[in-house]
C-alpha positions in Angstrom: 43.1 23.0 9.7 39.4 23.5 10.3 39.8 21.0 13.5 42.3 19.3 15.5 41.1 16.7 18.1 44.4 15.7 20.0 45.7 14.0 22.9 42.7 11.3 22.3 43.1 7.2 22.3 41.8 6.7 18.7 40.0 3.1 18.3 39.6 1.4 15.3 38.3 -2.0 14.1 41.7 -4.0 14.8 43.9 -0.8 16.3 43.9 1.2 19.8 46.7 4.1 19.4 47.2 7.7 20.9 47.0 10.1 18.1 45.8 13.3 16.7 43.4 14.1 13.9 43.3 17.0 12.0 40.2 18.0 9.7 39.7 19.9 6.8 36.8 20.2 4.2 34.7 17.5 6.4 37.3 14.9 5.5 40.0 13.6 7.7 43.3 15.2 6.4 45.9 13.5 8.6 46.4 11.4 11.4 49.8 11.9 13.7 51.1 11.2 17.0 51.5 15.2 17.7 50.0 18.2 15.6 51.1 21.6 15.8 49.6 23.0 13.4 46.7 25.8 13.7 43.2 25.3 13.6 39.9 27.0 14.0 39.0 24.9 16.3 40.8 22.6 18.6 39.0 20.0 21.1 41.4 18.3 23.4 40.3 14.4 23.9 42.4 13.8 26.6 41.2 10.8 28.3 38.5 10.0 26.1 38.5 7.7 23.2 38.4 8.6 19.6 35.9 6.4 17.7 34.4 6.7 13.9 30.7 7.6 13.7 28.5 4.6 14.1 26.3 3.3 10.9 23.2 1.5 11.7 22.5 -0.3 8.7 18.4 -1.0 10.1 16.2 1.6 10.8 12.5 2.0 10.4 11.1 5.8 10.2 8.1 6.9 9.9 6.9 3.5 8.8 3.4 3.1 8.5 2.3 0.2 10.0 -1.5 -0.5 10.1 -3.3 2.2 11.6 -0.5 4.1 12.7 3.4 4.8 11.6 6.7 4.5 14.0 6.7 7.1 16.6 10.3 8.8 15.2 10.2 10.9 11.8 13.3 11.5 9.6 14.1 14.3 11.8 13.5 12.9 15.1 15.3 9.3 14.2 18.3 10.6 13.2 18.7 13.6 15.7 18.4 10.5 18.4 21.2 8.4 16.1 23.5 11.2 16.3 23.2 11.8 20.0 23.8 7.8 20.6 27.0 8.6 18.3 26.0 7.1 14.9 26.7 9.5 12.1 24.6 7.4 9.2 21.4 5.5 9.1 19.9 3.5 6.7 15.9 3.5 6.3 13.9 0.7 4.6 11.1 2.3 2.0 8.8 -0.5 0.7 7.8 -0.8 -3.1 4.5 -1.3 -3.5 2.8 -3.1 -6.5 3.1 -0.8 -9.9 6.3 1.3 -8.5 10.0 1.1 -9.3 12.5 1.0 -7.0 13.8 4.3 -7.8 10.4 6.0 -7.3 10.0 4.3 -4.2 13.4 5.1 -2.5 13.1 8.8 -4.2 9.7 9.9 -2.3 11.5 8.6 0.8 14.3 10.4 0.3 12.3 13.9 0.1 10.8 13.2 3.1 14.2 12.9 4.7 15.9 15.5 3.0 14.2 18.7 5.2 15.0 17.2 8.7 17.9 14.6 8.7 20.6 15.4 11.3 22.8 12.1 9.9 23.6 10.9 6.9 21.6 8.5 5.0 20.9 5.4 2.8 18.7 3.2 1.7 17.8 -0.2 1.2 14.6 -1.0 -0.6 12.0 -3.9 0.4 10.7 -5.6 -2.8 7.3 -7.0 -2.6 6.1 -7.4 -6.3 8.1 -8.1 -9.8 5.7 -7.2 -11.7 4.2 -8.5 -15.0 6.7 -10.5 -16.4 8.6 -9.8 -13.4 9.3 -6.8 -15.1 11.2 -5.3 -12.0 14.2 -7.3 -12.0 15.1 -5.1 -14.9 15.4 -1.8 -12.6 18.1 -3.7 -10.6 20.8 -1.9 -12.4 19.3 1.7 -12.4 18.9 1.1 -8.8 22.1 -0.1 -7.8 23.5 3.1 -9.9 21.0 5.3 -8.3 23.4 3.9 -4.7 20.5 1.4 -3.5 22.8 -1.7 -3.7 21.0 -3.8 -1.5 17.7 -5.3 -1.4 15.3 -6.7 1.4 12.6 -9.5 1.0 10.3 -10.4 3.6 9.8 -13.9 4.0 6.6 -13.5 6.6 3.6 -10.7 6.1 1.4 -11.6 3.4 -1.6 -10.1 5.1 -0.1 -7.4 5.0 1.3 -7.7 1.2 5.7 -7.4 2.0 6.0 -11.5 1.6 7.6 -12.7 -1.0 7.5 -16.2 -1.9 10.5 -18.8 -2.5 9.9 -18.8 -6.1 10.2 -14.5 -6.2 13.6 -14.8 -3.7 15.2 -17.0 -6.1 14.6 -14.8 -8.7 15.9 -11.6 -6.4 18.9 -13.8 -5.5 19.7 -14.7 -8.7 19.3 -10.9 -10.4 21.4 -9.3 -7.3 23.9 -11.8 -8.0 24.7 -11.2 -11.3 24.5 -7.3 -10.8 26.4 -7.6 -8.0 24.6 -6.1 -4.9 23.4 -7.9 -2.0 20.2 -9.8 -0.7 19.0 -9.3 2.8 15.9 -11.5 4.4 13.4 -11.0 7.0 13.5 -15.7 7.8 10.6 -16.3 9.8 8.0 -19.5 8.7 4.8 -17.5 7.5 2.5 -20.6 7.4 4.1 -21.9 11.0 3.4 -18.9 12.9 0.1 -17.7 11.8 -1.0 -21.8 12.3 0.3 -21.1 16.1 -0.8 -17.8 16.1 -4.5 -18.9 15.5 -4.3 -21.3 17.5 -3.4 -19.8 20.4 -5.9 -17.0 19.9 -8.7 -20.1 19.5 -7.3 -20.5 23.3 -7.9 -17.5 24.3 -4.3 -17.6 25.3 -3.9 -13.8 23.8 -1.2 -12.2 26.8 2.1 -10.9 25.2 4.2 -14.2 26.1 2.3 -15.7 23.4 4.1 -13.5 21.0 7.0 -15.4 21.8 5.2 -18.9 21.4 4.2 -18.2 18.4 7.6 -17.7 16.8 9.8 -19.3 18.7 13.2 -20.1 18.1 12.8 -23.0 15.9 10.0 -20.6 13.5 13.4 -18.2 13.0 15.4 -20.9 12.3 13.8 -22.9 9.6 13.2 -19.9 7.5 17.2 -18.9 7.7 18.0 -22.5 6.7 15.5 -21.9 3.8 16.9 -18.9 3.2 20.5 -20.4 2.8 19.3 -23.0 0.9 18.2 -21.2 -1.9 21.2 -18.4 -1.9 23.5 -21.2 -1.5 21.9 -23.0 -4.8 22.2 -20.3 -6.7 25.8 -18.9 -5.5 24.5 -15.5 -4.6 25.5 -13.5 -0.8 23.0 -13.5 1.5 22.5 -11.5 4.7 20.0 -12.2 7.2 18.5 -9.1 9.6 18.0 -9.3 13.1 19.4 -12.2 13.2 17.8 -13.9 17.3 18.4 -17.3 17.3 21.2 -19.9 18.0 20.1 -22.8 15.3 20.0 -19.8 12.9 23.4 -18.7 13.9 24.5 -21.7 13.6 23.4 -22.4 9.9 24.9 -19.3 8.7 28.6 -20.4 10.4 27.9 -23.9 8.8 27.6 -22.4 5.5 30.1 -19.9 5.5 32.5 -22.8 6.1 31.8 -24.0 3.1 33.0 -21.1 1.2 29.5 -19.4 1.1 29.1 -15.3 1.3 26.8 -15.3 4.0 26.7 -12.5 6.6 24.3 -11.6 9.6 23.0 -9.0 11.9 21.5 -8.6 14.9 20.3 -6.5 17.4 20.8 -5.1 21.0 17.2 -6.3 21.9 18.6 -10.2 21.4 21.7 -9.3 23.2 20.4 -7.8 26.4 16.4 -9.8 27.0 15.5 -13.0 27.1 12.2 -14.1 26.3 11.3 -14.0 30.1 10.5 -10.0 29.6 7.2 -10.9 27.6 5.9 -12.4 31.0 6.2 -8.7 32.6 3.5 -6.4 33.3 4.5 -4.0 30.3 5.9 -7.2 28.0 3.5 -5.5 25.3 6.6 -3.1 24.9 8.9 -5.5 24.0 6.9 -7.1 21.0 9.4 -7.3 18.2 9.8 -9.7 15.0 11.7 -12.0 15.3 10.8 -12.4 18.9 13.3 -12.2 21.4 14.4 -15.4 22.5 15.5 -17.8 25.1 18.8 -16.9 26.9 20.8 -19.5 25.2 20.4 -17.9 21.7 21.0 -15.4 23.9 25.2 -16.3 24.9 25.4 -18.0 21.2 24.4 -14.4 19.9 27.4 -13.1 22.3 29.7 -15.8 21.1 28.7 -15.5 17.4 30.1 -11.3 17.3 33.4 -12.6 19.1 33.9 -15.2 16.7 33.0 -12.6 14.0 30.1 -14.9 12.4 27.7 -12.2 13.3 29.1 -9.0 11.0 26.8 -6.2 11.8 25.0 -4.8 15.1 21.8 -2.8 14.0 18.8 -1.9 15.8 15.8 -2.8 14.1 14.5 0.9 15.2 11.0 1.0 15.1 9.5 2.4 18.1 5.8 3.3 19.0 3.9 5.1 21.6 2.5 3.8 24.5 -1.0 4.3 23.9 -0.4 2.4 20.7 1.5 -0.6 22.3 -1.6 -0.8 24.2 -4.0 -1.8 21.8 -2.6 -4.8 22.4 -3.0 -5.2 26.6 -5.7 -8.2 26.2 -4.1 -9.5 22.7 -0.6 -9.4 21.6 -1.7 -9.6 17.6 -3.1 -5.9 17.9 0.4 -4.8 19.3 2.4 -2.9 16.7 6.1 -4.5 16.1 8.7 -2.8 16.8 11.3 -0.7 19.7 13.6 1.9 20.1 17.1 1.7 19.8 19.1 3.9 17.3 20.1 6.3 20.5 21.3 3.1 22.4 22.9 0.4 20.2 26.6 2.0 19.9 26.9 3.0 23.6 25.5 -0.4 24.5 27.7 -2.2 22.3 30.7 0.2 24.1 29.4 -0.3 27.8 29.7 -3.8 26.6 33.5 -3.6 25.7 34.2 -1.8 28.9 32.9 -4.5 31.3 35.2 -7.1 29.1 32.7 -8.8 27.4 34.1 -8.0 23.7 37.2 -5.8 23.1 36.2 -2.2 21.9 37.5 -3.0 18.4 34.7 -5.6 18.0 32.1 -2.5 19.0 33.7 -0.3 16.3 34.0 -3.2 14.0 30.3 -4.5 14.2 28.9 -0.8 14.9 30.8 1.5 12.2 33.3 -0.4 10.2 32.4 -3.6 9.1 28.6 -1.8 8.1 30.0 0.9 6.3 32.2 -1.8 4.3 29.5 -4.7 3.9 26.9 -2.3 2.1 29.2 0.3 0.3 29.6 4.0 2.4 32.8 4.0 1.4 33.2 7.7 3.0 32.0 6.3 6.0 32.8 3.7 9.3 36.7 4.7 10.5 39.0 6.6 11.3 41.2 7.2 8.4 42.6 9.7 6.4 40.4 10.6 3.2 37.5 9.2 5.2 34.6 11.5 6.7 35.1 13.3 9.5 32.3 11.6 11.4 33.9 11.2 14.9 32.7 10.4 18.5 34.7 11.3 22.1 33.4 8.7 24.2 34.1 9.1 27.7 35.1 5.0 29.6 34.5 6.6 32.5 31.0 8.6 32.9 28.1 6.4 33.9 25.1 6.3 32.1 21.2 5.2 33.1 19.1 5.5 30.1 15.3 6.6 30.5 13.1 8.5 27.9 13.6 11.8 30.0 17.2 12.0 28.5 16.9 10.6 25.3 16.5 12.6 21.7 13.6 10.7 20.2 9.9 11.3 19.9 8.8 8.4 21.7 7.0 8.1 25.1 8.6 5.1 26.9 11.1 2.6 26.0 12.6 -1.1 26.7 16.0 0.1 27.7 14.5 2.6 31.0 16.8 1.7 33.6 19.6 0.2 31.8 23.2 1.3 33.2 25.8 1.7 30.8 29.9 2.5 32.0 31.3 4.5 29.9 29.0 7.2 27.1 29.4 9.5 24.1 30.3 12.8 25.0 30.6 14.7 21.8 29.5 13.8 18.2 31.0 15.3 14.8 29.4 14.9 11.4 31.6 15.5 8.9 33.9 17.8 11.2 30.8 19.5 12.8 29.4 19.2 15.9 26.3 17.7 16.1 25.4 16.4 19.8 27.5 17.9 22.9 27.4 16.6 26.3 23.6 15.8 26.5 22.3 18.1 23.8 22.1 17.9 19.8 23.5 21.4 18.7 23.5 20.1 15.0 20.8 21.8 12.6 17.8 19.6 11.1 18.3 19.0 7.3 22.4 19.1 7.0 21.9 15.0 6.8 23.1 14.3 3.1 21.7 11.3 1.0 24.8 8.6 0.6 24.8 7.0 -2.8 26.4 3.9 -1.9 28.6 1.9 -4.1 28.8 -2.6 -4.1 29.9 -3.5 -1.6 34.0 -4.4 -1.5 33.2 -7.6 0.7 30.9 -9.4 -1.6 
């Protein structure tokens, strides 16, 4: 064997069990209660628990946005992923008008190839069809190229990523018959840029009017929409960063009914309320969808134990602090987006050691059911055949994140403070170490491109 881990409690999406795991080639070779056979290397887990890689199916890197571009390249994004014990990201490269999907994910893919310390994947936002909606017809060579899931914006027209009913009809109905899988930005374009100038008109321009301009019901309206549509036409939908409770609650409403319709959200909605945008620095915590009222909140809570919400992500898209300040005296000049790919699987673990879900729903909603939903079929658990992306995670060790020991670019972030029971202590990517007790020890560009097949839940 190249690597036995023993003596560790392995935890999967609907299993806890002592075990060993032995590793060869980067794959898991075998899973028993004792091994005795040799290996190069041998890590004794004792006491720790034995967890698959995360996958964080949401990620934002070096994204231009305006005048500036996320504060964490390729390199940076997914050293910090691997440190916060996810093992593959996925990145959201936007066609522009006149390019293909392919060329679009392609150029992003070079720029990740020199640095990534993860694997990686790819959705692709579609903002234009094309004459004759010429695009649609790429959908194959895209999905065979492993980009088997698409994202349209339903907000952002200044900025050209919307894309009206009319073109996500057309979207749903082409990934439905090639068989890949729709995801939507629902927000109310027209309702929050009314609200939006008219608070401005006000002069009410302070970062709580972020929030008041999208509130819960703006989220809401557009996932109903969204529903509506996918639901018409018989095609699976998922909704990103999923913040609201009537939103939640039209996605369990149509699932019911037989429809494949899955969500995700995001630490951010788990742990603030809105109440944070009152706060001296509630310029940091600008995000889209806002973060809501603490009753969406508990309903986001209730909706991953009742397994409604499928995925945890992070949204990741964090920015400087001199940048989040352009927006001090006006909260439209304050570039969208936090931190999180370091935070969201030890979050999502603190969370299962205080009791408030079991640690199979963290592995489930971090690694599994992400992996499974958008095709890394190499990826996501524990099991023989499977990569060897594994993480020792220590129940005991206490944890206070602050920017001074995180593995990201970034100057400041939302979670400072935050006390977590319970941390990664070691990281393996395909059978190598990667992050060790505080420190990455991986090497910048090892990150391979995942060509992802459908997905086998759709």
């Amino acid at each position: 064997m190249d690597l036995i881990i023993k003596n560790g409690t392995v935890i999967t999406g609907s299993q806890t069990f002592r075990a060993d795991i032995g590793v060869e080639q980067g794959k898991i070779a075998v899973i028993a209660e004792r091994l005795a056979c040799e290996a190069l290397s041998v890590v004794d887990a004792a006491g720790l628990y034995v967890l698959p890689g995360g996958v964080d199916v949401h990620t934002h890197l070096e994204l231009p946005v305006g005048a500036t571009v996320s504060a964490d390249s390729y390199h940076a994004g997914t050293r910090a992923a691997v440190c916060g014990g996810v093992t593959t990201v996925f990145d959201y490269p936007t066609q522009q008008q006149g390019k293909g999907i392919v060329q679009t994910v392609a150029e992003r893919r070079a720029l990740a190839e020199a640095g990534a310390c993860c694997d990686y994947a790819f959705h692709c936002a579609i903002t234009d069809l094309g004459a004759g909606d010429a695009l649609l017809k790429e959908f194959q060579a895209a999905a065979d190229y492993g980009i088997t899931s698409f994202k349209c914006y339903m907000v952002y027209r200044k900025a050209g990523l919307m894309v009206d009913d009319g073109v996500l009809l057309k979207i749903l109905e082409k990934a439905r018959d090639i068989g890949i899988l729709t995801a939507v930005h629902a927000e109310n374009h027209d309702v929050l840029e009314s609200r939006i100038a008219g608070y401005s008109a006000e002069g009410k321009t302070s970062p709580w009017y972020h929030y008041m301009s999208r509130p819960e019901f703006v989220e809401a309206e557009a996932i109903k929409r969204a529903i509506h549509w996918a639901a018409a036409v018989k095609a699976p939908l998922y909704i990103v960063h999923l913040a609201c409770k009537e939103g939640l609650e039209a996605i369990a409403a149509a699932r019911s009914q037989g429809y494949p319709m899955y969500a995700e959200t995001c630490p951010q909605y788990l742990e603030f309320t809105c109440d944070v945008y009152k706060q001296e620095l509630g310029r940091n915590f600008v995000c889209s969808p806002s973060i809501k009222g603490p009753e969406s909140r508990e309903a986001l809570w209730q909706g991953i134990r009742q397994g409604i919400i499928d995925t945890v992500a992070t949204d990741h898209c964090p920015f400087m602090q001199a940048e989040k300040d352009w927006g001090i005296q006006d909260f439209t000049k304050i570039p969208n987006g936090c931190a999180g790919i370091e935070n969201r699987y030890p979050y999502m673990l603190g969370a299962a050691n205080t009791g408030r879900i079991s640690f199979s729903k963290a592995v489930e909603v971090c690694a599994e059911k992400p992996a499974a939903l958008f095709g890394c079929t190499d990826k996501g658990s524990i099991s023989v055949g499977k990569d060897a992306d594994i993480v020792l995670y220590d129940p005991q060790k206490d944890f206070e994140i602050s920017v001074k020991n995180m593995h990201s670019d970034y100057d400041h972030t939302i979670w400072e403070g935050i006390r977590l029971k319970g941390y990664p202590l070691k990281t393996f990517l395909r059978g190598q170490l990667v992050f060790d007790q505080g420190n990455y020890v991986g090497v910048p560009g090892t990150g391979r491109y995942i060509t992802r097949k459908k997905s086998c839940l759709i």
